[in-house]
N, C-alpha and C positions, 0 to 999 in steps of 0.2 A: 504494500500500500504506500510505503512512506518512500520507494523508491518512482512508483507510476507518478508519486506528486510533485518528487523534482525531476524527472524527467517531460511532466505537463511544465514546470515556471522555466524550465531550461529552454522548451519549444517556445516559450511566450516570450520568454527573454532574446533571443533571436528574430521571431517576429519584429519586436519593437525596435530591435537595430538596423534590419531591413528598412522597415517601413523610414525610421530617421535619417537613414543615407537617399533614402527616394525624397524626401522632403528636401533634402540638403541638394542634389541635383538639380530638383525644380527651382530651386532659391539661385542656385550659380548659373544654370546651364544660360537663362536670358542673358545673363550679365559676360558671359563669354560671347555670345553671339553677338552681341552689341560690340565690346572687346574688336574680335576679330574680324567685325565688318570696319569698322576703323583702321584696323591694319590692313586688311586689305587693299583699301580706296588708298591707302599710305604708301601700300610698296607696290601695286598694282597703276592706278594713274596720279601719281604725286602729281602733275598739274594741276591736277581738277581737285585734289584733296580738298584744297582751301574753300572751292565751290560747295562742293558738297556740305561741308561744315557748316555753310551758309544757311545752305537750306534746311539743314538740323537744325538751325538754330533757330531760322523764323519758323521753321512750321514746330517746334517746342514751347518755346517760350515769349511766341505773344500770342498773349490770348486772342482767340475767335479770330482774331484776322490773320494769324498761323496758318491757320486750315485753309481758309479759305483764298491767302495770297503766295503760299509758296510755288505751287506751279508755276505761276507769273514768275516770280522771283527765278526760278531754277533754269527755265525756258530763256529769260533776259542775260543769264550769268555765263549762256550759252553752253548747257550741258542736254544735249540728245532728250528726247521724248521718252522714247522707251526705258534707258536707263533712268532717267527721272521717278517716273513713274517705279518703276521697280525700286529704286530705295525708298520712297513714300511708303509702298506698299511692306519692304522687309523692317523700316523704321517699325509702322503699326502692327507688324507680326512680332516683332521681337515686346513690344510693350503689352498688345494682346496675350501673349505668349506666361510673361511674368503675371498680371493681374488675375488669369484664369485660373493657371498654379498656386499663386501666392496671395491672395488678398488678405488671408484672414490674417497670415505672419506677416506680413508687409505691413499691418494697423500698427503693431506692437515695434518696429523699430525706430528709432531715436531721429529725427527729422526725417527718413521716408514716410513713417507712419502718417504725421499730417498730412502731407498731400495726397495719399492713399484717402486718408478720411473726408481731405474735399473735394477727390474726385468722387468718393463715394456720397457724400453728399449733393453731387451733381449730378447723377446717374439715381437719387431717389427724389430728384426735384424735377428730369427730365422724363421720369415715370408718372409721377404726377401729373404732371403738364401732358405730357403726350401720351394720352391712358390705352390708344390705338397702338404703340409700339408693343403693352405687351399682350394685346388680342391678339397680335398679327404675330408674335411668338420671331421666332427664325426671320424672317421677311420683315416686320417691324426692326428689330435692332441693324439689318443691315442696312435700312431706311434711316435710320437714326444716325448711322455710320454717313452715310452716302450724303444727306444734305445736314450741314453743320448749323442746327438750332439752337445758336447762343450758345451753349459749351457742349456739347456733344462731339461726340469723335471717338477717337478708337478707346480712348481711357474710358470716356464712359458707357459705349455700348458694351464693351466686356463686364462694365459691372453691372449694366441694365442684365444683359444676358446670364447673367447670374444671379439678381433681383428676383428674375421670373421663372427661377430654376434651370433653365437650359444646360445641358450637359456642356462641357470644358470644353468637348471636340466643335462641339456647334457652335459656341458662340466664339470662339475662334477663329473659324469658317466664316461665320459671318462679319464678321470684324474686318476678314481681312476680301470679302468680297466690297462690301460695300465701300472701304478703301482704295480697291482698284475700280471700281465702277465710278468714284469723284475725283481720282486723280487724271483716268481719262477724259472725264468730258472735261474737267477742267484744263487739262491740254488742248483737246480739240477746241474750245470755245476762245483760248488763248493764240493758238495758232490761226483757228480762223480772223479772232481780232486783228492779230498781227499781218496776213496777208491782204487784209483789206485795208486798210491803215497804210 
């Protein structure tokens, strides 16, 4: 008997080390991917490094008009459509990527936590407001992705999509659809401006 019993906390105690090393991957694995897409752009086209940096930067850190003016920005800085769009797109995979994994341990760290908590509270104020993203389930969040209402965007549709239960795979998926579905028109509607202009 008393051997079945440490041979049960011996299984359990391997479980929970398992399970902490999967937690611990999910926690790094974004943060390498971010990592090495920098290095890449660094030892891959150092020209355009500084471009690209560019466009991380306005489409991160100014609010609302990020989203909605980086194509411009990336397109004028004279960096290709396609690639454009493709780091837009691996930008909100890598961030969708971290919040779908990681939210709840992400509240709890030392100034990530805050802005976890106010994306999280922009993602329960854009549920409110937009009570149709989560009737529409799947297809609403990537609605929600796809036209940028007042702070919506890839931080918040991964945590709408988790708001309304959606499995990690899907709202991922969608995150990062409705990401490429606004980075394209916003190219084409920027290139069209610009050819006619």
């Amino acid at each position: 008997m008393i051997k079945e019993i440490e041979m049960n906390v011996r299984g359990s105690i391997r479980e929970v080390r398992v399970m902490n090393k999967i937690k611990l991957a999910k926690f790094l694995i974004p943060w390498a991917l971010g990592v090495a897409t920098g290095l890449f752009l660094w030892l891959v086209v150092p020209a355009e490094f500084g471009n690209y940096m560019t466009v991380f930067s306005v489409y991160s850190f100014v609010p609302l008009f990020g989203t909605l003016s980086v194509v411009p920005t990336g397109l004028r800085l004279g960096i290709p459509p396609v690639p454009l769009i493709a780091f837009i797109v691996w930008t909100d995979a890598i961030l969708a990527l971290f919040l779908v994994w990681n939210f709840d341990y992400a509240k709890k760290i030392p100034g990530l936590g805050k802005l976890v908590e106010r994306v999280n509270d922009s993602g329960e104020r854009a549920l409110q407001k937009y009570k149709w993203a989560s009737r529409l389930g799947f297809i609403g969040v990537v609605l929600l992705v796809i036209f940028p209402l007042q702070w919506t965007g890839a931080g918040v549709g991964s945590i709408v999509g988790r708001l309304i239960g959606m499995p990690s795979l899907m709202t991922f998926l969608a995150v990062i659809i409705g990401t490429f579905v606004r980075s394209t028109l916003a190219a084409l509607i920027t290139l069209g401006a610009l050819s006619i202009f």
